[in-house]
Wavefront OBJ file of the C-alpha trace (Angstrom):
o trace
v -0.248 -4.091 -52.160
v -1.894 -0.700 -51.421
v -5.674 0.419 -51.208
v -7.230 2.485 -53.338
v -8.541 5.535 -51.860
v -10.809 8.136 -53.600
v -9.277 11.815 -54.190
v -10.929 14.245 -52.395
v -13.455 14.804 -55.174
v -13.997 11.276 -55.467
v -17.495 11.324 -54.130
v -18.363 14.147 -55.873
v -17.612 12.659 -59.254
v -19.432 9.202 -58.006
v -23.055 10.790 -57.144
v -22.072 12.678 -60.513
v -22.326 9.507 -62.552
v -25.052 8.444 -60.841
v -27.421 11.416 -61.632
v -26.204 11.755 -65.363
v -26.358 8.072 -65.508
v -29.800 7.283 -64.376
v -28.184 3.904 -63.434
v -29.934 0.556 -61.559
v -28.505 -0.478 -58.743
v -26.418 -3.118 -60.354
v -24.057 -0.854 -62.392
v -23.738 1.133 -58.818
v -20.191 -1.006 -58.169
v -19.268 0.227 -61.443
v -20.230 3.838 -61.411
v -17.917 3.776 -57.898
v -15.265 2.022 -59.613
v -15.302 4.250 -62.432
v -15.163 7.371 -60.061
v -12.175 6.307 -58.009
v -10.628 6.007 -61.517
v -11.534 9.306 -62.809
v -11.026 11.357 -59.553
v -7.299 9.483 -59.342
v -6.603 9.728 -62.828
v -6.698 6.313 -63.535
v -7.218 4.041 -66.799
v -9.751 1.624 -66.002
v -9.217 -2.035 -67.669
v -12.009 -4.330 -68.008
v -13.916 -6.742 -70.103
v -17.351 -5.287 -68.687
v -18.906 -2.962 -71.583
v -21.029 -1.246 -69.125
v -18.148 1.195 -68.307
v -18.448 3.100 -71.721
v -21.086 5.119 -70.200
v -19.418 6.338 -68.137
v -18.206 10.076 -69.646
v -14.165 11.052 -69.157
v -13.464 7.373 -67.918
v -10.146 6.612 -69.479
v -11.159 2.921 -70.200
v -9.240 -0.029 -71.929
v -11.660 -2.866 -73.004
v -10.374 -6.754 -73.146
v -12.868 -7.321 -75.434
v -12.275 -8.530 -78.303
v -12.127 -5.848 -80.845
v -12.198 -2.978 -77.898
l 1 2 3 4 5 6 7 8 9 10 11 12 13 14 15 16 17 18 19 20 21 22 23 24 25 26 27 28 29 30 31 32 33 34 35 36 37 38 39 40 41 42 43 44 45 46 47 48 49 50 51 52 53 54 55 56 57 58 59 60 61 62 63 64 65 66
């Protein structure tokens, strides 16, 4: 198991989600998630739909159809 830690512009791109996003504080887990994934590079997989608005996420939906 290891943790996953932000790169170092990890914050930067969260509060950058979050004032392009114009989000309410329930997609805030999300918009952090979706940061550590695009500051590390990541692909993000999910069934939550909320994360396509989040711009240069590399995403994979579960959803049906996604």
């Amino acid at each position: 198991m290891s943790l996953a830690i932000p790169a170092s512009d990890g914050w930067d791109v969260f509060h950058q989600l979050m004032r392009e996003g114009d989000l309410s504080a329930r997609l805030y887990p999300d918009a952090y998630l979706a940061a550590l994934a695009i500051s590390n590079g990541w692909r993000l997989v999910s069934f939550d739909r909320d994360f396509e608005r989040f711009g240069g996420l590399q995403r994979h939906s579960l959803c049906s159809g996604g």
